[in-house]
C-alpha positions in Angstrom: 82.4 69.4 105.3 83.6 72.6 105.0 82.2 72.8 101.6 79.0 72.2 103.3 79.1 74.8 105.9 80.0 77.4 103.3 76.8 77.1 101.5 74.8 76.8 104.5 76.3 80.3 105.9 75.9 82.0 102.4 72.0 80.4 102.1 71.2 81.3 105.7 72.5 84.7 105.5 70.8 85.2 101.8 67.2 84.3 103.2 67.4 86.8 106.4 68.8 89.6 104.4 65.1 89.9 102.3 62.5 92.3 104.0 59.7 89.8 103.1 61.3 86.9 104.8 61.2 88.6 108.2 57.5 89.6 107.2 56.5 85.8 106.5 58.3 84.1 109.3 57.3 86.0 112.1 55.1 89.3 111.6 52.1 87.0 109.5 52.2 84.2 112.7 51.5 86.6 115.5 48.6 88.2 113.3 47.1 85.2 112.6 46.8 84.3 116.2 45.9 87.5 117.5 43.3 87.5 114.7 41.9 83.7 114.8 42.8 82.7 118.2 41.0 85.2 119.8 44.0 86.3 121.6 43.8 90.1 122.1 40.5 89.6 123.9 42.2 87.7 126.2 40.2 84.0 125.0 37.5 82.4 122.9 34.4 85.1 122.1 31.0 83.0 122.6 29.2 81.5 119.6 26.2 83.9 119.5 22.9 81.9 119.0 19.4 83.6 118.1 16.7 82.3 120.4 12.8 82.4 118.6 10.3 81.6 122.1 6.9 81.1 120.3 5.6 79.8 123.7 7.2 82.4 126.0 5.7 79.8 128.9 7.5 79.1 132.0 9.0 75.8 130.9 10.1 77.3 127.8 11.7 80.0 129.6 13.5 77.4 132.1 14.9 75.6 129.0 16.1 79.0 127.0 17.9 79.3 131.0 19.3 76.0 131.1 20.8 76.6 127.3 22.1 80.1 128.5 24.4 78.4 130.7 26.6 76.8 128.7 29.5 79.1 128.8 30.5 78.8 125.0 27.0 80.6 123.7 25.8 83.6 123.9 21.9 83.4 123.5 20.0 85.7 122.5 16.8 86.0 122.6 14.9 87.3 119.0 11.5 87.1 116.9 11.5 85.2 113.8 12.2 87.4 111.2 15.0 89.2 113.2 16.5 85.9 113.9 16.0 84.6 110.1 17.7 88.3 108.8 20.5 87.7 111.8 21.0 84.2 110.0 21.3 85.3 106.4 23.8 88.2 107.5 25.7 85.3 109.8 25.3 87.3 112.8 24.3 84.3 114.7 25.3 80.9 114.0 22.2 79.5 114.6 18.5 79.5 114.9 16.8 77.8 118.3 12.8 77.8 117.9 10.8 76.7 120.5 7.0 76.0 119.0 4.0 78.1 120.0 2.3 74.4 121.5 5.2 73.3 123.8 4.7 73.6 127.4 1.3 72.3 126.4 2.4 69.1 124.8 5.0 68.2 127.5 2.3 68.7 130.1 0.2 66.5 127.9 2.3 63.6 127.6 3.9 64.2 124.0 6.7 64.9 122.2 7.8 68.0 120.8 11.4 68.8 119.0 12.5 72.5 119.3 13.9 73.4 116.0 17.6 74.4 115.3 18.7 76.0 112.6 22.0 76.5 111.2 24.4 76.9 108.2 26.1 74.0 106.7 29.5 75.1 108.3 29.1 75.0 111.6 31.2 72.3 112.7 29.7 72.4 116.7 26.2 71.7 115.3 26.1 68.1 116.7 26.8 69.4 120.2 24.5 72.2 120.4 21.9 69.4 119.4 22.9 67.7 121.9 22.8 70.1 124.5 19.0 71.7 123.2 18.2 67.9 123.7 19.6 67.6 127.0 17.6 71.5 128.7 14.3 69.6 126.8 14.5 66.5 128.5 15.0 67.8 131.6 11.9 70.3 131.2 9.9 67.0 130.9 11.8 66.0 133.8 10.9 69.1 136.1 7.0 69.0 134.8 6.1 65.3 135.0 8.1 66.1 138.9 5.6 68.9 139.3 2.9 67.0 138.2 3.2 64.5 140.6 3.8 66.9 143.1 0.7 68.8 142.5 -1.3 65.5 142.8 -0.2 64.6 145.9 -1.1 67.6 147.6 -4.7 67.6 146.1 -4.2 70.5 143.2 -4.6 70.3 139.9 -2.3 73.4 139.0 1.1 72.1 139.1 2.7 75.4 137.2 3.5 76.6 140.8 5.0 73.3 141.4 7.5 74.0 138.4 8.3 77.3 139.5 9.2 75.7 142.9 11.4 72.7 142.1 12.7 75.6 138.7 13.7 78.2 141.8 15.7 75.2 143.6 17.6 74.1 140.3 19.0 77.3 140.4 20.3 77.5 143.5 23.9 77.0 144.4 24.8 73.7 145.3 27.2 71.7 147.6 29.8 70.7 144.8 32.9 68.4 144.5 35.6 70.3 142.5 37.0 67.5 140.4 40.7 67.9 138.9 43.2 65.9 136.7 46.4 65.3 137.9 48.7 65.1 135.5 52.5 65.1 135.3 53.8 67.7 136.8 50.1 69.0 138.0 49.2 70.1 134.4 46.3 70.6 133.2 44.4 67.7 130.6 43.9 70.0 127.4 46.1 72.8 125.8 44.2 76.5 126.4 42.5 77.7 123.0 45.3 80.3 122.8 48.1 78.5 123.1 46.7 75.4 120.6 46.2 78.3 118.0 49.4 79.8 118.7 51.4 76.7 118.1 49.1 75.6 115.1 50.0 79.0 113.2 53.9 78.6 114.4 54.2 74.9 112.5 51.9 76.7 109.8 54.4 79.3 108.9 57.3 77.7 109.3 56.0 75.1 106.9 54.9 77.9 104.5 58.4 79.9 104.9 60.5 76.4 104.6 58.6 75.7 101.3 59.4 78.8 99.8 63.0 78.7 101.1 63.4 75.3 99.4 62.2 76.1 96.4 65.1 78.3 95.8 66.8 74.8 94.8 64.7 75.0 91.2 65.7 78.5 91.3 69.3 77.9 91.6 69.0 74.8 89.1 67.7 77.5 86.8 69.9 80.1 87.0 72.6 77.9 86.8 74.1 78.1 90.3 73.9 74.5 90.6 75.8 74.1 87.3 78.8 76.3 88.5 79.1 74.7 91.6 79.2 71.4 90.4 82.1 72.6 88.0 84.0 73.2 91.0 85.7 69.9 93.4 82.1 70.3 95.2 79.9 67.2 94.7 76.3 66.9 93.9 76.2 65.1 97.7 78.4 68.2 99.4 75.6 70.8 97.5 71.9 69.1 98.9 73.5 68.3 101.8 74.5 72.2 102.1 71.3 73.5 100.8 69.7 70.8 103.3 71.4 72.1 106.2 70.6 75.7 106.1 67.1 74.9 105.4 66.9 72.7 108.6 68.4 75.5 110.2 66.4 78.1 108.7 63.4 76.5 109.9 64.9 76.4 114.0 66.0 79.9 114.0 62.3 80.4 112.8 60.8 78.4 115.4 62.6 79.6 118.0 61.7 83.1 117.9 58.4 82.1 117.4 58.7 80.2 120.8 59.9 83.4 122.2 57.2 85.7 120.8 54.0 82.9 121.9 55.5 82.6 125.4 56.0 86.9 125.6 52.9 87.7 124.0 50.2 84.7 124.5 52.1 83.6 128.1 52.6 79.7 126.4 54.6 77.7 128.3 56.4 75.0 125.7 57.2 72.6 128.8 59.9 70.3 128.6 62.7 72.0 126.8 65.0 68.6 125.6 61.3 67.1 124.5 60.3 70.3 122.1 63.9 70.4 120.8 62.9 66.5 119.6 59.4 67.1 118.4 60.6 69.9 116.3 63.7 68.8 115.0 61.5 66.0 113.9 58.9 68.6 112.5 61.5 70.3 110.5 63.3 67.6 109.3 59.8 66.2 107.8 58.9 69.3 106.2 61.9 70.0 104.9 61.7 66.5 103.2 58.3 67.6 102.5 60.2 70.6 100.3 62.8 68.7 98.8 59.8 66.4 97.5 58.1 69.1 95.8 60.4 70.2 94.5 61.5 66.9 93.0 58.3 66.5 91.3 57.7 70.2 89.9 59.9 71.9 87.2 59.2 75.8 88.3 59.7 77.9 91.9 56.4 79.0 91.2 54.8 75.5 90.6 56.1 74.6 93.9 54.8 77.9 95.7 51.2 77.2 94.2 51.1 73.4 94.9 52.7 73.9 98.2 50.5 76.7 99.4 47.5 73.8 98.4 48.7 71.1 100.1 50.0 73.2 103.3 46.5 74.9 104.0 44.1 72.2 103.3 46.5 69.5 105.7 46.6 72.1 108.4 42.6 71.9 108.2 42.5 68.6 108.5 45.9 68.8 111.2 44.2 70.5 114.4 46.5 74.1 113.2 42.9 75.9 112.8 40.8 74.0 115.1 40.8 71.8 117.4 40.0 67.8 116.4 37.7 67.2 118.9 34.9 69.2 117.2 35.0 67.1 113.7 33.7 64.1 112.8 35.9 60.7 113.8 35.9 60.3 110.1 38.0 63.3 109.9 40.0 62.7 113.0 41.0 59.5 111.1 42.0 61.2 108.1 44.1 63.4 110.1 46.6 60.8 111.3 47.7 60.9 107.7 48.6 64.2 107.9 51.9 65.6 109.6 50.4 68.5 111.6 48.3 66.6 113.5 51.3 64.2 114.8 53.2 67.3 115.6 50.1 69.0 117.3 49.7 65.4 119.6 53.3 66.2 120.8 52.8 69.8 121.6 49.8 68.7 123.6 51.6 66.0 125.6 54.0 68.7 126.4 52.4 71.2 127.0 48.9 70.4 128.3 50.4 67.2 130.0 53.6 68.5 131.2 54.9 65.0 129.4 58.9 64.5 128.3 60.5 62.9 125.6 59.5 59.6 126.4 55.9 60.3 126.2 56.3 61.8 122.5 58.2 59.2 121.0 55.5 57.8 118.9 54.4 61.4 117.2 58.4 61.7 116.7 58.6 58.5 115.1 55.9 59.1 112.6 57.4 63.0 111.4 60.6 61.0 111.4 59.0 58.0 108.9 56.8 61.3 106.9 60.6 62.7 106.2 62.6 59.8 105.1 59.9 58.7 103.0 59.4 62.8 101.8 63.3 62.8 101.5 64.1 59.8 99.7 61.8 60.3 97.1 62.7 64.0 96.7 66.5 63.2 96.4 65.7 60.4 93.5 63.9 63.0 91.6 66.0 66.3 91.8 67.8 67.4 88.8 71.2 69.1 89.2 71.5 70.3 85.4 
């Protein structure tokens, strides 16, 4: 054991002693989040959306109102070629164009689809359909209202009717303020800035962890391992040391990043004996995740390059750089394949839900299976000449 402690002290110490190390573990996770959370401005900035009026009517108007409100746009309102440039150049995300004909149809009886626009990688597409869809069918609403209205009351000019029952729509109504109740009164979902604060945490402590492990090929290669094993320590005594401060490693990591989100970003982690479970889970499953690579590569910088890969593209599909309710349910499937998103499921129950061990016990059991399975096949396949 003592053989085991003495390599853990001398890797530990090793890895903190480098510049860079400092640089990756905690400097690059605080940028990130200030630069892709939207944290230094306090929240999430508006999706700006170009608005093209061809009909510049009063029931066009009312629906370019009704979009406005949705508090995660930021309309604006533009002429076609301004808002085709403004597309091209990705100022907007979007293009909303409302046809020249369309307060006429809808007062006619017909159909009429206003036009949206957009590049392939806009992920909220579907629900800015949905909610064009939504401000159009309630235009028909408000005119066939007005129509009827007008009739009644012997006129044939039921735009004043609009304007009327459009005036009272926007004024402030009685309302019942609805709230979860949650354990401990939290709140149902995680705030944007503490989500990507915690997705860019397990991020870099995934990325530092893999470079730290690979410095097993590097000692293989340099013929550490070879000395060592010369000496009364055993193959088991030298993973299990290397193990060890890797696990370690990783918490010390982790636990100034805690630190730093709950200064900086005001993230409150919740239960403290639950997060020292979820990520002692997390780390034990990617340092498995570590040892596996490199099992199955032959070169530190094989496992840099195919660890950099696989990291980035399962924190996409993980929730790290968005959040999983904006993809498809395809995706969202996919994603309980990948560890990030069972660690990201935990943070939320603690966090956002104010839950406690017992209510993470299934996203702790599956880092725990992702581990073994990571660490038994990782130990089968290390060389120690």
């Amino acid at each position: 054991m003592n053989r085991i402690i003495t390599l853990c002290s001398l890797e530990i110490k090793r890895v903190f002693l480098q510049p860079r190390s400092w640089i990756l573990m905690f400097l690059m996770p605080v940028i990130f989040t200030f630069i892709f959370g939207g944290l230094s401005s306090g929240g999430t900035s508006k999706l700006p959306i170009a608005v093209v009026d061809q009909d510049a009517s009063a029931v066009s108007k009312w629906v370019v109102q009704q979009i406005a409100k949705d508090g995660t746009l930021d309309v604006q309102a533009m002429i076609d070629a301004e808002a085709e440039q403004a597309l091209r150049d990705r100022k907007v995300a979007g293009v909303l164009q409302i046809p020249a004909s369309y307060e006429a149809t809808i007062a006619s009886g017909g159909g009429v689809d206003i036009v949206f626009r957009h590049g392939p990688d806009l992920a909220i597409a579907p629900t800015i359909s949905m909610l064009v869809e939504d401000a159009s069918s309630q235009a028909v609403v408000q005119v066939k209202a007005a129509q009827a209205l007008s009739q009644v009351g012997g006129s044939t000019d039921w735009k004043k009717q609009f304007d009327r029952l459009a005036a009272k729509s926007s004024e402030p109504k009685a309302t019942v303020e609805v709230k979860s109740v949650t354990k401990e009164g939290a709140r149902e979902q995680m705030e944007y800035q503490s989500e990507r604060s915690i997705g860019f945490s397990i991020m870099f402590v995934m990325m530092s962890l893999l470079s730290v492990t690979g410095k097993i090929l590097e000692a293989r290669k340099t013929g550490v391992w070879y000395r060592l094993l010369s000496t009364p320590t055993s193959r088991l005594q030298v993973l299990g040391g290397y193990l060890l401060a890797f696990f370690l490693i990783g918490w010390i990591q982790f636990a100034i990043l805690m630190g730093l989100s709950s200064l900086l970003f005001g993230v409150q982690w919740g239960d403290m004996i639950g997060q020292i479970v979820l990520v002692s889970a997390l780390l034990f499953c990617v340092v498995g995740l570590g040892l596996f690579l490199a099992g199955i590569v032959k070169t530190q910088e094989q496992q840099g390059a195919i660890g950099t890969i696989v990291i980035i593209s399962t924190c996409m599909l993980g929730g790290v750089y968005w959040p999983l309710d904006i993809v498809s349910d395809t995706m969202r499937t996919i994603a309980n394949f990948v560890p990030q998103s069972w660690a990201m499921t935990g943070f939320t129950e603690l966090i956002a839900r104010g839950g406690t061990v017992a209510d993470i016990l299934m996203p702790v059991a599956v880092l725990v299976a992702f581990g073994a399975v990571f660490l038994f096949v990782g130990m089968t396949r290390v060389k120690y000449e």
